[in-house]
N, C-alpha and C positions, 0 to 999 in steps of 0.2 A: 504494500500500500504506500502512495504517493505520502510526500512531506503534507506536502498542503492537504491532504486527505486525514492527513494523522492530527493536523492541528487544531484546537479547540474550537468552537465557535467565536469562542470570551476573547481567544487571542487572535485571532482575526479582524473582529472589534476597532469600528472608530475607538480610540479613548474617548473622544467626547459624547458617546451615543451609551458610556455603561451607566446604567445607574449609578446616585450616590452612594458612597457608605465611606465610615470612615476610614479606611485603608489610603483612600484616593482624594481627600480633604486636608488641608490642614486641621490643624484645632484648633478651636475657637478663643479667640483674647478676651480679654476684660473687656476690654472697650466693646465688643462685639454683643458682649451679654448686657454691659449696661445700657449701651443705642438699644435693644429687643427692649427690654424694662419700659425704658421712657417711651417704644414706639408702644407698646402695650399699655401706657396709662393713660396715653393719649388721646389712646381709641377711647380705651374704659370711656373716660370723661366727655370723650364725645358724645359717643351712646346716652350717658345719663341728659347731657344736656339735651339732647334731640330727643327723647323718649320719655323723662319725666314728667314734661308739661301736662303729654297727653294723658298720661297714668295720674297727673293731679287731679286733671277735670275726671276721669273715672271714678277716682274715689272718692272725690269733692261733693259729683251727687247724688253717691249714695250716702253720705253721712249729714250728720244735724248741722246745718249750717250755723250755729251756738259753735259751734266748734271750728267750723270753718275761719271762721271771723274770728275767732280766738288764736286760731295757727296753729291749734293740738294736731289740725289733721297734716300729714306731714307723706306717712308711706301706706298705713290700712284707714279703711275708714273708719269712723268714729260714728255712735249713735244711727245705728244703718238705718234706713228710710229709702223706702220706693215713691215715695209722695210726689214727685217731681214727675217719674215717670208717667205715673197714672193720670196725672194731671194732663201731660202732652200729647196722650194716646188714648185720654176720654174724648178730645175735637176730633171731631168724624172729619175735618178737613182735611188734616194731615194725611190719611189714606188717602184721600181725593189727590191732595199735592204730591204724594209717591207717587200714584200712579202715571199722574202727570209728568212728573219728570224721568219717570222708567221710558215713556212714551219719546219722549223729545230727544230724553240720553239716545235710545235704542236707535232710533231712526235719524237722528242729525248724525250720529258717528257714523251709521252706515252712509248716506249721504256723501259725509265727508271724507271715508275711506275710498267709495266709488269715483269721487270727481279726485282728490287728489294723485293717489297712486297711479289711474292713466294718464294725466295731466305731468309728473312729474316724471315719467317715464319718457314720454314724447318729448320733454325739455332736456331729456340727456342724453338726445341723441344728437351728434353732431350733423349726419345729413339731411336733419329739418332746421331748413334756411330760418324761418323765422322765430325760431329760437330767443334768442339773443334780446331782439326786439319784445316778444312776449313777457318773456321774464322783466324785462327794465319795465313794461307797463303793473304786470304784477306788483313788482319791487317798490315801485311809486306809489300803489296805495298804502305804503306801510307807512309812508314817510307824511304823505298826506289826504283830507280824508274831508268829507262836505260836512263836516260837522250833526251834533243831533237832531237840532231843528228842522236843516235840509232832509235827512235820512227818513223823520217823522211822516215830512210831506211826501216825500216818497213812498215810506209805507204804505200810506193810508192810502196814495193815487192808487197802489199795486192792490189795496183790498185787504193788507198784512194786517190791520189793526185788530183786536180782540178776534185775533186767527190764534190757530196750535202752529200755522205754516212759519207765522214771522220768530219761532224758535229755531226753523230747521234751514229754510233758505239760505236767509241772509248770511250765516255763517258757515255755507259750503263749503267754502277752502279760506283756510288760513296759510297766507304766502308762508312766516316762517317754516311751519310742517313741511309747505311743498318745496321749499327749498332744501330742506334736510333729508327729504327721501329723492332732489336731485340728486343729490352730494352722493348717495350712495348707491342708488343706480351708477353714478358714473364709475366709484372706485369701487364698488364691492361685487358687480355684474363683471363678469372678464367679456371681454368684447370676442372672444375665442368663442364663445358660446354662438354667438350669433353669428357667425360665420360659421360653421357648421349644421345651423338649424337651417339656414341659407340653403348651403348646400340640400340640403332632405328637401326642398323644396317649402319649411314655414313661412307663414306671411310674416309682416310684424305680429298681427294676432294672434297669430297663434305659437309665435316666439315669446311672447308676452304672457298671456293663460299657462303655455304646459312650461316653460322653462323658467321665464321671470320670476313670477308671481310664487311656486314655488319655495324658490332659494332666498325671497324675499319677507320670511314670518319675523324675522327681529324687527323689520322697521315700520312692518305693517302693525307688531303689537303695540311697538312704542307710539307711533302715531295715534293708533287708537285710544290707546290709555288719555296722551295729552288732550284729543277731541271729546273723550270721553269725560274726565274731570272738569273741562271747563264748560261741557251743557250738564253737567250734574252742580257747578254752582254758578250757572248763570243766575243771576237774579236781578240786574239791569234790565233785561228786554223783558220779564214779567212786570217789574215797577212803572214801566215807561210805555207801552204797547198793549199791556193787558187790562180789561176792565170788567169781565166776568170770572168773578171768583172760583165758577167751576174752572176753568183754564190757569190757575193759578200755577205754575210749579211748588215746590219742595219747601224752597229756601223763601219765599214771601210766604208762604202759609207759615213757615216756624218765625218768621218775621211778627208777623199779626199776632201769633200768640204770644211773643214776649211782651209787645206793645199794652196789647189788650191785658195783661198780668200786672205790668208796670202800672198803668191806668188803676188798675184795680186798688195794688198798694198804696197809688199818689189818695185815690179816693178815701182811704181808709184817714189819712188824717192823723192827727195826734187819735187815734184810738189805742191808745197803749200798747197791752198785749197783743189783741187784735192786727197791728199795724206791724208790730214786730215779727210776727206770724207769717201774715204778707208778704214780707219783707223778706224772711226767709222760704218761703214756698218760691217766690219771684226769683229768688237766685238757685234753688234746685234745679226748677223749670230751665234756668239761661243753659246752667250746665250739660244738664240734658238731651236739651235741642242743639245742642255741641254734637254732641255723641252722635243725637238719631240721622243729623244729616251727615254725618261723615265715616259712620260706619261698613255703609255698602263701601265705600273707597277700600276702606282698611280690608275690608273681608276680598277684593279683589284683585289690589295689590299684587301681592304675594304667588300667584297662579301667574304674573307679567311679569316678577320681578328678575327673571333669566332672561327675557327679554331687552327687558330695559337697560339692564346691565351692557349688551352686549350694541345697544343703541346709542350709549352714550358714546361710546369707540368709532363714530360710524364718520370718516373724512378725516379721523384721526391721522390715518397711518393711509398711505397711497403704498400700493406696489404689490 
């Protein structure tokens, strides 16, 4: 048997392709282990500051706001109470205003996913001439814009007024988005692909549907996520546009009820205990309506967050 035949696989081996292990490392210095230390507390303290707030408001309303307002409540709750919650989920509107904004969320991100992704595909392709041009008019609404008043007259010519439409239209494409799923058709699609699909005979279309589209779920989730958190807290174009409370989104029905609670406390007056009561019901309720509207976020997160990860990178790195 041949030399080469007799030789190992290991010793054959790029060095730089074996795994680590200590044989093939140096050891590690002092300086080495104290830089891990401080990059590890750094993080720690990041975390806590990014993640405390929302763990305050958590246990802030479930406990006795006596206590809140004292600062006993710190990490568990204190004097647990659901009174807040029952409060914000005895108004039948709040169902009304989920559904509504499940409605808006669900169909404006579609919307916005349908028009953007081909839109921002067709812009990164260099054999369509007017490119260039398009994009600088896109680009120019970012910069400037016919203000509200204008936008108002407009809706209401279009029919948009106390519509479900003027949630989903107006906000079809948002330039930023389409220019970050340009960036990445351009650098993360190989242009090898499409010469190839060429060749088999694909249109654009159908280099687009079975090839593109595909290789393209990072930027399609991340997009979505963005379109999707900003029609889940739209609450401008309900304030300004809407004027039948069934059409109400989310975020102005947990609007109304903090108002309508506020009201209630200012009404109550020097009525002592009474007012003090209020006063504490009125700040459970705030915290609450914290939570109810930002929990679908939190619960959905987490199923994008491989996604987004991998979206923040996206024009990072060319090649």
């Amino acid at each position: 048997m041949s030399e080469n035949m007799k030789a190992s696989p290991a010793a054959k081996a790029d060095p730089e392709q074996i795994p680590w292990n200590r044989h093939t490392h140096q050891k590690r210095t002092g300086s080495d282990w104290v830089f891990d230390v401080i990059l590890y507390v750094l993080v720690a303290l990041t975390i806590v500051v990014v993640l405390y707030p929302l763990w305050f408001i958590v246990i802030a309303s479930l406990s006795d706001q006596t206590q809140v307002s004292s600062g006993a409540v710190t990490f568990w709750p204190r004097g647990f109470t659901l009174a807040g919650y029952v409060r914000v989920f005895q108004d039948a509107r709040i169902w009304v205003g989920y559904r509504n904004t499940i409605i808006y969320t669900v169909f404006g991100t579609l919307l916005n996913l349908l028009v953007t992704i081909p839109a921002a595909f067709a812009l990164s392709r260099v054999e369509f001439k007017p490119r260039r041009v398009l994009l600088f008019l896109f680009t120019f609404t970012m910069y400037f814009a016919g203000g509200l008043i204008p936008n108002y007259i407009l809706f209401k010519q279009l029919g948009l007024l106390n519509n479900m439409l003027v949630f989903i239209l107006p906000g079809a494409v948002s330039v930023w988005n389409l220019i970050i799923a340009r960036s990445f058709f351009e650098t993360s699609i190989p242009e090898d692909l499409h010469d190839a699909a060429s060749i088999d005979g694909l249109s654009y279309f159908g280099y687009f549907l079975t090839i593109v589209l595909p290789l393209s779920s990072a930027i399609i989730a991340v997009i979505g996520l963005y379109y999707f958190v900003g029609h889940w807290n739209d609450y401008f174009t309900g304030l300004i546009y809407i004027r039948d409370s069934g059409m109400e989104p989310l975020q102005n029905v947990l609007q109304s009820i903090l108002l309508a609670n506020q009201t209630s406390q200012m009404g109550a007056g020097n009525g002592g205990q009474n007012a003090l009561q209020e006063q504490q019901l009125a700040d459970q309720i705030k915290y609450g309506v914290i939570l109810v509207s930002t929990l679908p976020l939190l619960v959905i997160y987490p199923f994008l967050q491989k996604y987004f990860n991998k979206g923040v990178m996206i024009g990072a790195v060319k090649g």
